[in-house]
C-alpha positions as CSV (number, residue, x, y, z in Angstrom):
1,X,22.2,-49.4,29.8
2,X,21.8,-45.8,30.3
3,X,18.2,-44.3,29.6
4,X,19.0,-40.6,29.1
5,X,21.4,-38.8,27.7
6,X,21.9,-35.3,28.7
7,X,23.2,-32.8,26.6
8,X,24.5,-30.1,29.1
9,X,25.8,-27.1,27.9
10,X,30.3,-27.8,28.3
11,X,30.3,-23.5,28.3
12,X,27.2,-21.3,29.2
13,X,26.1,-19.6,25.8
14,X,24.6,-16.2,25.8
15,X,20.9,-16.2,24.4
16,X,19.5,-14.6,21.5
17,X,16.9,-13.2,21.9
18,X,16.2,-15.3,25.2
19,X,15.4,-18.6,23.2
20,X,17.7,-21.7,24.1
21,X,20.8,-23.3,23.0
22,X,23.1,-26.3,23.2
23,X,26.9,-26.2,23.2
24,X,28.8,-29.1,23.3
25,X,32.6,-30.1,23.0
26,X,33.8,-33.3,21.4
27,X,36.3,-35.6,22.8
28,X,38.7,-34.2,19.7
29,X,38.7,-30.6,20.6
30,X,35.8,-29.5,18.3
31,X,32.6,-27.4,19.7
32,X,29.6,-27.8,17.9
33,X,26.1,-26.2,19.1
34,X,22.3,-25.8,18.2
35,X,19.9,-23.3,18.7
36,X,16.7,-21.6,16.7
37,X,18.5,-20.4,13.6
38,X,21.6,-23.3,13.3
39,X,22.9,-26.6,13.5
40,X,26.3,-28.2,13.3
41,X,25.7,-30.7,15.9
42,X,24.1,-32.9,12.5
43,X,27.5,-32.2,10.4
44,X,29.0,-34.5,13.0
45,X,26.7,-37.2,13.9
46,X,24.0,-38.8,11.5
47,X,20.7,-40.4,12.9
48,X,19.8,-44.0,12.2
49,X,16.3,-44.5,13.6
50,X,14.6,-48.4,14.0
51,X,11.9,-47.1,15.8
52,X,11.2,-43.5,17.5
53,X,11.8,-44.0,21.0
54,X,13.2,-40.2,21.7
55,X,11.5,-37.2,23.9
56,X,13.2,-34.5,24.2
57,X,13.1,-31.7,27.1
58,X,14.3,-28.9,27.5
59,X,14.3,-26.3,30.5
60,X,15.4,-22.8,30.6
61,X,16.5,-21.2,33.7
62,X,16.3,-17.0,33.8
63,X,18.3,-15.0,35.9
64,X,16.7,-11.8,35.5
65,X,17.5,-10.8,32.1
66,X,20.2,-13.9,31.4
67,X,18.7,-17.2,30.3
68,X,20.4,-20.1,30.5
69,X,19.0,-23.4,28.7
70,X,19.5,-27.1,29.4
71,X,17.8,-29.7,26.7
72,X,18.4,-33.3,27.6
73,X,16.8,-36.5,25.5
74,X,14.9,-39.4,27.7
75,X,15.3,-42.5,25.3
76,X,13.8,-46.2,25.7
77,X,16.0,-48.7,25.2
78,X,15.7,-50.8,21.8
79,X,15.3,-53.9,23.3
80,X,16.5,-56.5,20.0
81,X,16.5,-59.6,21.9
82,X,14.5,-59.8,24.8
83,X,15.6,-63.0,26.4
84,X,19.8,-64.2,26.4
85,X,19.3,-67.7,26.2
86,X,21.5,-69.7,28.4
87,X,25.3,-70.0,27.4
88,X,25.5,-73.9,25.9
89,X,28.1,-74.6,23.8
90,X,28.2,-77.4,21.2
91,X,30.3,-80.5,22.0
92,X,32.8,-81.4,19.4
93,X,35.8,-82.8,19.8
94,X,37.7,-84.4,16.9
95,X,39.9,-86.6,20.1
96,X,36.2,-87.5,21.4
97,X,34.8,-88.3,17.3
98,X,38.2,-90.5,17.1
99,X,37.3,-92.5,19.7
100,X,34.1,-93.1,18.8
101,X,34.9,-94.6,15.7
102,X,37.5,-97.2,16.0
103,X,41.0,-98.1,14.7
104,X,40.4,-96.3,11.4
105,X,39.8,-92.9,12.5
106,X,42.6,-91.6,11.0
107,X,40.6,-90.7,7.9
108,X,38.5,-88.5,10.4
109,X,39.2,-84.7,9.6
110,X,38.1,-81.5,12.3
111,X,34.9,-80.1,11.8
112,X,34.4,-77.7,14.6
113,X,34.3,-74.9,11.9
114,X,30.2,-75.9,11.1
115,X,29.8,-75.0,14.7
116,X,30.4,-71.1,14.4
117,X,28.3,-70.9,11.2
118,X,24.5,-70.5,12.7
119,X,23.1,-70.1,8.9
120,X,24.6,-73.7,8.0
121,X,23.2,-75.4,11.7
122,X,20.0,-73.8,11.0
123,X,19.2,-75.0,7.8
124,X,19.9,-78.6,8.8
125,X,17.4,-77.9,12.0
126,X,14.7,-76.7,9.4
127,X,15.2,-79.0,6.2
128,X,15.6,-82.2,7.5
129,X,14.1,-85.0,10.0
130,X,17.3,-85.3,12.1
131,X,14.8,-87.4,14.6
132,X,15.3,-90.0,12.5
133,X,18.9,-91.2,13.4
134,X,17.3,-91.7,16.9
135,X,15.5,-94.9,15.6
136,X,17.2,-98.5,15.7
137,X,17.6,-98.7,12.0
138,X,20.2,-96.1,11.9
139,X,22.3,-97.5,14.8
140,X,22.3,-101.0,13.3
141,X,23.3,-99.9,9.7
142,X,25.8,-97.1,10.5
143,X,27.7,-99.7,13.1
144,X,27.9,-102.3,10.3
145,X,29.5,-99.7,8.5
146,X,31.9,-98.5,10.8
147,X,32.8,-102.6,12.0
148,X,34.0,-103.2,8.1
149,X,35.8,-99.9,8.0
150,X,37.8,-100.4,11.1
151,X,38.5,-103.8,9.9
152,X,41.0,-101.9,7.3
153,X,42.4,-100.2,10.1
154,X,46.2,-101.3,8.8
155,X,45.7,-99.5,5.8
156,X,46.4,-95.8,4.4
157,X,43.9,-93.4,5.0
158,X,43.9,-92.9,1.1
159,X,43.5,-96.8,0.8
160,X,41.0,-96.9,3.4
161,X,38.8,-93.9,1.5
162,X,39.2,-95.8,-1.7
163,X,38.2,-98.9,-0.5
164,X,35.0,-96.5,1.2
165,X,34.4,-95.2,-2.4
166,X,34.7,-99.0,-4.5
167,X,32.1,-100.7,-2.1
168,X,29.6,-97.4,-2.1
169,X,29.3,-98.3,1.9
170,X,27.4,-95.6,3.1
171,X,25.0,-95.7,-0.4
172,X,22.6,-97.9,2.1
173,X,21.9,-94.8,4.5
174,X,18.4,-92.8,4.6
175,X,17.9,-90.0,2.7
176,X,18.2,-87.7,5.3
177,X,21.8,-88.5,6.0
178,X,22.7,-88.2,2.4
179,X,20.8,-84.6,2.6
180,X,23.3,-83.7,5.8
181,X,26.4,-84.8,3.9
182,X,25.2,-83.4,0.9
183,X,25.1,-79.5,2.6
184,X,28.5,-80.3,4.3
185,X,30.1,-81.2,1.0
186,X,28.6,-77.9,-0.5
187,X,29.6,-76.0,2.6
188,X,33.0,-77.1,3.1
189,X,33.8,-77.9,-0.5
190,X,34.7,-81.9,0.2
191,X,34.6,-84.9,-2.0
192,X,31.7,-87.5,-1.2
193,X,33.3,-89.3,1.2
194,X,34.7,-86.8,3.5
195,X,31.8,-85.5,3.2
196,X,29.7,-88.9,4.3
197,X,32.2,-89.0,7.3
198,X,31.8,-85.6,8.6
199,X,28.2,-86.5,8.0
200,X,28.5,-89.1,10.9
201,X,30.3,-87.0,12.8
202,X,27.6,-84.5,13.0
203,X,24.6,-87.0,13.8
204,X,26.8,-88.3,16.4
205,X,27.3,-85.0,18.4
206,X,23.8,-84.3,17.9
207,X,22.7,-87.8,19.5
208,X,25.4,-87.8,22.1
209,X,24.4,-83.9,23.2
210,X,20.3,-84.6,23.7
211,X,18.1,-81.8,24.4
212,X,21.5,-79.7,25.1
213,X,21.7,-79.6,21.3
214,X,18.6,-77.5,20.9
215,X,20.1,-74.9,23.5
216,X,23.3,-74.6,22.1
217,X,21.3,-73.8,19.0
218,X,19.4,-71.4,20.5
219,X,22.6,-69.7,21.9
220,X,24.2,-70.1,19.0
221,X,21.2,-67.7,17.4
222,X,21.8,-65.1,19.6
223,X,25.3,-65.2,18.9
224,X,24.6,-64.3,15.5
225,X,22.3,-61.8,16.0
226,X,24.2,-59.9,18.6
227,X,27.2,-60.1,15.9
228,X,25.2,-59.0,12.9
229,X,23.5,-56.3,15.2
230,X,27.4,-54.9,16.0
231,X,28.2,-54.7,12.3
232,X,25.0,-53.4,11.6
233,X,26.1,-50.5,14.6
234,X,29.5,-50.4,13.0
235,X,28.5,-49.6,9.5
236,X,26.7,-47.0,11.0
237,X,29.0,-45.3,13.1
238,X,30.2,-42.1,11.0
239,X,33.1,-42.0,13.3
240,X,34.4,-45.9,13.5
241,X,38.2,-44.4,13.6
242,X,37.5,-42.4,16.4
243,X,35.2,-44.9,18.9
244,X,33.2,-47.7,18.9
245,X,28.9,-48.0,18.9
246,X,28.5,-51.6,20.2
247,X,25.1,-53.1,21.5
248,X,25.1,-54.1,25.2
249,X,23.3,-56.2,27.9
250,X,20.6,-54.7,29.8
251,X,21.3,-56.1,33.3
252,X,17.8,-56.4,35.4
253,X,18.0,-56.1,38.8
């Protein structure tokens, strides 16, 4: 990223009164300019500032009696995220979820969408214990679970959900996974039992992905900030028709 921007002067301008001036010409044709007594350079391009990182020079150069001027601006970069975490991606497949659970996975639906929604994984990294599912309990009562399910494999996925619902089979389960089902239902708008099975799905990716999970969270942050950064950027731009204002990485050599 570019530290300075430098606003030379597109056409020499005659002085008044030997105090400086800027001229500039716009991609579209139109000049605008600044100097002691005017501005139309701010008709054209407002200033959104986070912090004040600007210092701006100017030098004028005299040839006897003509004065030429030549401001430029020295600018920090706005550094908004100072480390890009590695890129880690989560790793959900519905195939790979299928074959984890057995004959009846036809009742299985695709949940890759939670994936792209950072607000939704973060609330379930800060509200509840997921290091819970680690622990032998878990295992033993969601594989019980799954064993009866699949056991209906020659069934409907209908029957098979109903038969889910009538026997409450996943009542049994610790709070925590009724708290993760719970936010999937509300974010996904599903019945209980969709939601219960997406539910599973979810604890399983987390298990299966190990300490990858927590980077593809961290990536997945950056993501998010990077994306509401270049709205933020594009809200601002008072020309969005014309060109874009997008953030960029600052490469370190």
């Amino acid at each position: 990223m570019a530290n300075k921007i430098e606003l030379k002067p597109e056409v020499e301008p005659i002085p008044k009164n030997g105090d400086p001036s800027v001229v500039l010409s716009l991609s579209t044709g139109q000049t605008i300019f600044a100097d002691k007594d005017s501005n139309t350079i701010r008709d054209f391009f407002s200033i959104h500032v986070v912090t004040n990182p600007l210092l701006p020079t100017a030098k004028a150069q005299r040839f006897g009696k003509v004065v030429t001027a030549r401001a430029s601006m020295n600018i920090e970069p706005t550094i908004v995220i100072k480390t890009i975490p590695k890129a880690v991606y989560f790793d959900y497949k519905l195939a790979n979820m299928k074959r984890a659970f057995g004959a009846s996975n036809k009742i299985l639906m695709d949940i890759s969408m939670l994936y792209s929604n950072y607000t939704f994984l973060n609330k379930i990294e800060k509200m509840v214990n997921t290091h819970i599912f680690e622990l032998k309990p878990y295992e033993k009562s969601i594989s019980s679970i799954l064993a009866v399910i699949n056991n209906s494999y020659t069934k409907t996925a209908i029957e098979i959900k109903n038969y889910i619902v009538a026997n409450s089979m996943f009542a049994g389960l610790c709070p925590e996974f009724h708290a993760i089902s719970a936010f999937i239902k509300e974010e996904l708008a599903l019945d209980d039992v969709d939601a219960y099975l997406s539910a599973w799905q979810f604890i399983t990716v987390k298990l299966a992905m190990g300490t990858n999970y927590k980077k593809a969270l961290r990536y997945a942050e950056y993501i998010a900030k990077k994306r509401n950064l270049d709205n933020t950027l594009k809200e601002i731009n008072p020309f969005s028709d014309r060109f874009k204002i997008v953030s960029k990485k600052r490469i370190v050599l």
